[in-house]
PDB file as gemmi writes it, atoms N, CA and C in Angstrom:
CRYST1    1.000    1.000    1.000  90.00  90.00  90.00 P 1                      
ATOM      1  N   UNK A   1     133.316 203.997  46.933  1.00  0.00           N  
ATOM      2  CA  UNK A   1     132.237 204.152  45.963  1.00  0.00           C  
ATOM      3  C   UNK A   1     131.521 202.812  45.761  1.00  0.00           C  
ATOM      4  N   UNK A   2     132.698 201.824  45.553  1.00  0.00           N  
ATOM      5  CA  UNK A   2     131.718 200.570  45.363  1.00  0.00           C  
ATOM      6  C   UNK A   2     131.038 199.818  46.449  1.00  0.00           C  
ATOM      7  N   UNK A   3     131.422 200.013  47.490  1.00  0.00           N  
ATOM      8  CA  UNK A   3     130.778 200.000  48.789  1.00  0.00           C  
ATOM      9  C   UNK A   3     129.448 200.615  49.057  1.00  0.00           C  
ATOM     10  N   UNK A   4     129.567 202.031  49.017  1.00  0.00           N  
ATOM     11  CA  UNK A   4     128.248 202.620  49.308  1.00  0.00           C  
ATOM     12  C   UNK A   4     127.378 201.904  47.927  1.00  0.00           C  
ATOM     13  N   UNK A   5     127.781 201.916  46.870  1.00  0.00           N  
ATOM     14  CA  UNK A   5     126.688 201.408  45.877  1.00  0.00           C  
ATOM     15  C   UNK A   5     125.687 199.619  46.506  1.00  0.00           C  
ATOM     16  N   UNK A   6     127.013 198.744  46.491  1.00  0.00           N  
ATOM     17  CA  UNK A   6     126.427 197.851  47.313  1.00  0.00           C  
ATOM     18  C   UNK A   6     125.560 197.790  48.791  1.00  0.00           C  
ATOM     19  N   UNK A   7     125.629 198.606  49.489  1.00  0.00           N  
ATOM     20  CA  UNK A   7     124.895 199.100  50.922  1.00  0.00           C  
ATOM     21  C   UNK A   7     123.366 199.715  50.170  1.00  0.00           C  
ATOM     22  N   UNK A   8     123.574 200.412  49.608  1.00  0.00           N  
ATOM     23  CA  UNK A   8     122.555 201.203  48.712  1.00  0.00           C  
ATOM     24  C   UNK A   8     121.322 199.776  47.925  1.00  0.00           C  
ATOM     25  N   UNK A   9     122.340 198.991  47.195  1.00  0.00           N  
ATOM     26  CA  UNK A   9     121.805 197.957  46.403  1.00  0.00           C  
ATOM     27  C   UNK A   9     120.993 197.448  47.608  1.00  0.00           C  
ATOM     28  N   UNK A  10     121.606 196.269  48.684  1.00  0.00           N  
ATOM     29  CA  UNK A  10     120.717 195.981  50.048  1.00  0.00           C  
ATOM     30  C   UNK A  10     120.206 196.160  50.909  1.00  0.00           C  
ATOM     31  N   UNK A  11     120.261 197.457  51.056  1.00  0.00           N  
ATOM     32  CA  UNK A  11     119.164 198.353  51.381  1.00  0.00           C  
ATOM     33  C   UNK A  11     117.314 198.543  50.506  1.00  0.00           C  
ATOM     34  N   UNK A  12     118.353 198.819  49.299  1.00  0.00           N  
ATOM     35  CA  UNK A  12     116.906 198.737  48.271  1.00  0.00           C  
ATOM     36  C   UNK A  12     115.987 197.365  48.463  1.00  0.00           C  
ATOM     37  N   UNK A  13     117.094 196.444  48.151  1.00  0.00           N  
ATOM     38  CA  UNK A  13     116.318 194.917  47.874  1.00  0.00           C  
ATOM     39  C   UNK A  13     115.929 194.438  49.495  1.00  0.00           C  
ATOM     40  N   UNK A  14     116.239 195.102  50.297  1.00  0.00           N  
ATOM     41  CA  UNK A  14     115.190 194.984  51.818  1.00  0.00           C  
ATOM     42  C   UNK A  14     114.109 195.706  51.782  1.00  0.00           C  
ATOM     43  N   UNK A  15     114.177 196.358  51.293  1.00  0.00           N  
ATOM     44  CA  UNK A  15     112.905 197.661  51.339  1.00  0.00           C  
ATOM     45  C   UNK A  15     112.134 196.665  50.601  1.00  0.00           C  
ATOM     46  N   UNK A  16     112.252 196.455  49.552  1.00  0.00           N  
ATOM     47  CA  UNK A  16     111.279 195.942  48.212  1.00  0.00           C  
ATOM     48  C   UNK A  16     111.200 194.593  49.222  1.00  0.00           C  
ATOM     49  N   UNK A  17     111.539 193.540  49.416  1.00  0.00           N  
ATOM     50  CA  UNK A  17     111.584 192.214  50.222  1.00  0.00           C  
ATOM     51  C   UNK A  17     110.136 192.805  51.373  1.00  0.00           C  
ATOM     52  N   UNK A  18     110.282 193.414  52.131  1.00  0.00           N  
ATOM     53  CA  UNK A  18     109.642 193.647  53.353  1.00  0.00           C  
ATOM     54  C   UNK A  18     108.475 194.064  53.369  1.00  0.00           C  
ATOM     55  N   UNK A  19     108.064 194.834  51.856  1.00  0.00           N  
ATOM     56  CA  UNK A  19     106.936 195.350  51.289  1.00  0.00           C  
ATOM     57  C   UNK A  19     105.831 194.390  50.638  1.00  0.00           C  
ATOM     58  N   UNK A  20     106.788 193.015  50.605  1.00  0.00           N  
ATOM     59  CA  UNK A  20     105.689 192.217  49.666  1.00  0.00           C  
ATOM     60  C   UNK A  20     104.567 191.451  51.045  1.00  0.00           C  
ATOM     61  N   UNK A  21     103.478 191.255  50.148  1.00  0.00           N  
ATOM     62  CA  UNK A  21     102.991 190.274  50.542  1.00  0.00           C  
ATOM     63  C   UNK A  21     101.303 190.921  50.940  1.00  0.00           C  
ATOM     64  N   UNK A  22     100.662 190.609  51.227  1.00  0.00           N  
ATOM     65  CA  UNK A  22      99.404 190.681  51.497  1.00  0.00           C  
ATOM     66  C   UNK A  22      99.379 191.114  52.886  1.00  0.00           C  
ATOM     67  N   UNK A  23      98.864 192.581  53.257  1.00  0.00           N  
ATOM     68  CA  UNK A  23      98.470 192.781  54.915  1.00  0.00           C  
ATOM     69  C   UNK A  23      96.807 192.219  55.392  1.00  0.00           C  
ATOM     70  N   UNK A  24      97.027 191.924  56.694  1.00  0.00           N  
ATOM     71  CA  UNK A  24      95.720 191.306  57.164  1.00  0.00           C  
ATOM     72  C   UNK A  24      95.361 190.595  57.439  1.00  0.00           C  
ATOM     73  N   UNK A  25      94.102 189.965  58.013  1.00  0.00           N  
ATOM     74  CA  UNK A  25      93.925 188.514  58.049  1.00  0.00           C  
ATOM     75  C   UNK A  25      93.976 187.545  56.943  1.00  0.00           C  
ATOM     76  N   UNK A  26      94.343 186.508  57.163  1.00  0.00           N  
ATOM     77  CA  UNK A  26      94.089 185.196  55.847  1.00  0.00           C  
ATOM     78  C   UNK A  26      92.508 185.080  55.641  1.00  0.00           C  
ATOM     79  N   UNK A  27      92.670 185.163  54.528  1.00  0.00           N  
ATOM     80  CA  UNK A  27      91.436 185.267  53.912  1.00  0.00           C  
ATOM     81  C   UNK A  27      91.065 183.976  52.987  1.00  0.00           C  
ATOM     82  N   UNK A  28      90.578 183.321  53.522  1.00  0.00           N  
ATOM     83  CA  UNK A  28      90.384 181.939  52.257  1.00  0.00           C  
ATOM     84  C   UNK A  28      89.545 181.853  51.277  1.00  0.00           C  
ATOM     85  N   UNK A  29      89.651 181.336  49.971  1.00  0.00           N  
ATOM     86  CA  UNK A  29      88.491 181.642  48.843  1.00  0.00           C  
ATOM     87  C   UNK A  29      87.207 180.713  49.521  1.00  0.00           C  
ATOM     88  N   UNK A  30      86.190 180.662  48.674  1.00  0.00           N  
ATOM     89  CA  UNK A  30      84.938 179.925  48.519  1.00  0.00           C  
ATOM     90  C   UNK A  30      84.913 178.695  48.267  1.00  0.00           C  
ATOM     91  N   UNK A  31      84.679 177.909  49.185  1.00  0.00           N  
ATOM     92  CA  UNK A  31      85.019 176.227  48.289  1.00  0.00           C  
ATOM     93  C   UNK A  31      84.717 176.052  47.089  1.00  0.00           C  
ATOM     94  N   UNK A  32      83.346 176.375  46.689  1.00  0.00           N  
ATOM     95  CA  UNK A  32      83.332 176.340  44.886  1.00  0.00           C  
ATOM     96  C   UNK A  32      83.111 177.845  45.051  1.00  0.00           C  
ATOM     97  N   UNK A  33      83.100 177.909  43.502  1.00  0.00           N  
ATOM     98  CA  UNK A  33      83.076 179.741  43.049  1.00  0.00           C  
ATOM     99  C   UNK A  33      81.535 179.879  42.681  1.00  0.00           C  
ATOM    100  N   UNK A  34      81.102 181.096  43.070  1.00  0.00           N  
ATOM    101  CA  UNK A  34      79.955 181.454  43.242  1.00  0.00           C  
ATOM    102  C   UNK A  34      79.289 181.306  44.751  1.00  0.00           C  
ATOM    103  N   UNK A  35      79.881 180.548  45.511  1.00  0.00           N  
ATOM    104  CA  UNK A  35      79.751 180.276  46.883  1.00  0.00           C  
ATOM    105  C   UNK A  35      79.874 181.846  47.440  1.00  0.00           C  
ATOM    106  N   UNK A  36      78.706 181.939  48.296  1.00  0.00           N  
ATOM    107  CA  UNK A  36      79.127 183.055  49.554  1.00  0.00           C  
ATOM    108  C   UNK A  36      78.977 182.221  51.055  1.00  0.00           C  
ATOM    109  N   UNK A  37      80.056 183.074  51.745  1.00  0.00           N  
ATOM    110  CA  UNK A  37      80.218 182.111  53.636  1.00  0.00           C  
ATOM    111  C   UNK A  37      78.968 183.270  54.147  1.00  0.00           C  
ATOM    112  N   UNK A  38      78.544 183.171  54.565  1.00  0.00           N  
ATOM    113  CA  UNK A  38      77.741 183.668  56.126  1.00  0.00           C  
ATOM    114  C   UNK A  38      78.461 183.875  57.220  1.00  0.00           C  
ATOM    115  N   UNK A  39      78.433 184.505  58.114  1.00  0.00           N  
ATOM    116  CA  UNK A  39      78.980 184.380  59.052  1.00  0.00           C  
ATOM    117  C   UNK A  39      77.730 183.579  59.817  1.00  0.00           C  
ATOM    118  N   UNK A  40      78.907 182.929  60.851  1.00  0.00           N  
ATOM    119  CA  UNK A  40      77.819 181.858  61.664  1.00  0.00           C  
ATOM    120  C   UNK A  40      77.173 182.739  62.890  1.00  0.00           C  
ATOM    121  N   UNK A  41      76.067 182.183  63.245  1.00  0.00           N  
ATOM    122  CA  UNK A  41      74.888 183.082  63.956  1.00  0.00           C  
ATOM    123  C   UNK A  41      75.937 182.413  65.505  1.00  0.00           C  
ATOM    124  N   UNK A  42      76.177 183.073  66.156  1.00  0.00           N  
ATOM    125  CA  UNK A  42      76.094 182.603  67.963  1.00  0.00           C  
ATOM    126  C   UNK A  42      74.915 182.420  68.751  1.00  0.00           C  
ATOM    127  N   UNK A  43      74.515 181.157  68.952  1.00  0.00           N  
ATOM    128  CA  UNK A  43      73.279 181.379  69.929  1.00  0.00           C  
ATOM    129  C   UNK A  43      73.562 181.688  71.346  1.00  0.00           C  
ATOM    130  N   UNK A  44      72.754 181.568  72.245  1.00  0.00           N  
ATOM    131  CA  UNK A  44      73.214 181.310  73.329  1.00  0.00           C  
ATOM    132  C   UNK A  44      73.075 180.400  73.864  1.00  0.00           C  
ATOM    133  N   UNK A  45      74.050 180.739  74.889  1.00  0.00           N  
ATOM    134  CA  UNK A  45      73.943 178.639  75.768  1.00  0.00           C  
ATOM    135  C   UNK A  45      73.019 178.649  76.633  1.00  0.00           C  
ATOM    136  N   UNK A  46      72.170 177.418  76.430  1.00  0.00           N  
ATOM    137  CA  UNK A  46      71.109 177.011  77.512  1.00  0.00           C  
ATOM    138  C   UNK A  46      71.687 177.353  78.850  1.00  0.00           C  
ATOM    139  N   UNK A  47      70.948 178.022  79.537  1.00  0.00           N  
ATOM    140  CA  UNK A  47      70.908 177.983  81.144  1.00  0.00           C  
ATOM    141  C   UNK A  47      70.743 176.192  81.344  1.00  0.00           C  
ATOM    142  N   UNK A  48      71.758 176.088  82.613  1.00  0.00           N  
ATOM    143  CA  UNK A  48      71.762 174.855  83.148  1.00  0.00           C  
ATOM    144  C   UNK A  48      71.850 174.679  84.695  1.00  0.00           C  
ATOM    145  N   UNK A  49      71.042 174.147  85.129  1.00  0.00           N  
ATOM    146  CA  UNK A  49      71.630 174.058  86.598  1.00  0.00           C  
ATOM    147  C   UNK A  49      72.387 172.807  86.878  1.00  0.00           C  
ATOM    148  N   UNK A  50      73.559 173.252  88.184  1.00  0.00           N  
ATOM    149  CA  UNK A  50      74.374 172.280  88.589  1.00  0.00           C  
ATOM    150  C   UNK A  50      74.345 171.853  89.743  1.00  0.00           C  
ATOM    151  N   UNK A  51      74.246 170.739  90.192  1.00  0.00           N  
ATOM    152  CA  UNK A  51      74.041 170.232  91.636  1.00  0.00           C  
ATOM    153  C   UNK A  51      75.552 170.183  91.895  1.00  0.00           C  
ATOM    154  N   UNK A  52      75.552 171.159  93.043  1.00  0.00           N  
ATOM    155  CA  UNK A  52      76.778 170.874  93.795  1.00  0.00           C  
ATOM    156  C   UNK A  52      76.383 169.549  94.786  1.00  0.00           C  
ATOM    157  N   UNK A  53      78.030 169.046  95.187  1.00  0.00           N  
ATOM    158  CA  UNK A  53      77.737 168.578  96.479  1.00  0.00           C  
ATOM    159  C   UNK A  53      77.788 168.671  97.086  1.00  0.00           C  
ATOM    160  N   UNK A  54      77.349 168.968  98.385  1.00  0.00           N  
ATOM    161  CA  UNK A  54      77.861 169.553  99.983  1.00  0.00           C  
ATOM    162  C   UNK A  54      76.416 169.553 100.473  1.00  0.00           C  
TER     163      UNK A  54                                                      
END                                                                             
């Protein structure tokens, strides 16, 4: 009896343990508050030509 109660007990407190925490990416606040981020624009890369040698 006091066995299964203890198995039971760490069982529970794994369940509850494994459940915490925040899912997802990290998400970081605003450097100051009221701040919104943008996402940054991608341009594209200049065409370049390359002189081989041969």
């Amino acid at each position: 009896m006091r066995r299964s109660i203890l198995c039971t007990a760490l069982l529970l407190a794994t369940g509850l343990l494994a459940g915490c925490g925040n899912k997802g990416p990290l998400v970081l606040p605003p450097a100051h508050p009221g701040d919104t981020v943008a996402p940054a624009a991608s341009a594209p890369a200049p065409a370049t030509s390359v002189d081989l040698p041969g």
